[in-house]
C-alpha positions in Angstrom: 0.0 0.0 0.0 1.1 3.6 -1.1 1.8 5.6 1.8 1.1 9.4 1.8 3.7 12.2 2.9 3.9 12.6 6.6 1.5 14.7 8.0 3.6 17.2 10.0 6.2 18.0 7.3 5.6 16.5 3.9 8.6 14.3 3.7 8.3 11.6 1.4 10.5 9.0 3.1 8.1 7.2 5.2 8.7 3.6 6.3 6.8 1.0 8.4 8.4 0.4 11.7 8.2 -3.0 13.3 8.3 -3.3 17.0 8.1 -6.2 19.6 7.6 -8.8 16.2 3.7 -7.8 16.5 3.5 -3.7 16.6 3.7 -1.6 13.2 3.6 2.2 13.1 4.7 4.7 10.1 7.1 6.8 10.9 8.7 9.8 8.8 12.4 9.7 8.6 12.9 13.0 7.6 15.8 14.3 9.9 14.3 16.6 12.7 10.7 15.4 12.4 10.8 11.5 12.9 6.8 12.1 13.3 5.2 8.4 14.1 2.0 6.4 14.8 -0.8 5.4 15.1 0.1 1.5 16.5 -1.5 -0.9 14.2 -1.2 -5.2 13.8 -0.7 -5.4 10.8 1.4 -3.4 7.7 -2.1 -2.7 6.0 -3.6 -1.4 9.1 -0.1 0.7 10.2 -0.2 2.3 6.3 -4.0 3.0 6.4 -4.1 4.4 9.5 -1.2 6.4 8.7 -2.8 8.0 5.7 -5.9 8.6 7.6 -3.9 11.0 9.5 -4.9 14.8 9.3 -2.4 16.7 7.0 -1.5 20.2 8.2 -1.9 22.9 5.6 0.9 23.4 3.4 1.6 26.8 4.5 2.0 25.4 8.2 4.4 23.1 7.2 8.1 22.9 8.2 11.0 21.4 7.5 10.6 20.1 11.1 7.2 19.8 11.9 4.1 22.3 12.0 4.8 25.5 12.8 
């Protein structure tokens, strides 16, 4: 599944993060943000949750976060 920009600063290098073998989040790897979440079980649920995130508007963005 295509996972969207991260929500607090756009970056496009996003991952899936696995944790204790059974935990997935996304997380943005984007140096000074490293925004993460929502805990999900599986790498569908992580991504969709993920993109159900709210986006910040694009003039509220930073390179490290929302402003």
């Amino acid at each position: 599944m295509k996972m969207l920009p991260c929500p607090a600063c756009d970056g496009k290098r996003i991952r899936i993060f696995v944790w204790a073998e059974k935990v997935r989040y996304g997380e943005c790897l984007r140096a000074g943000c490293r925004m993460s979440g929502p805990l999900r079980d599986s790498n569908t649920e992580a991504a969709t949750a993920w993109n159900a995130l709210p986006r910040a508007e694009k003039s509220k963005r930073t390179k490290t976060g929302i402003a």
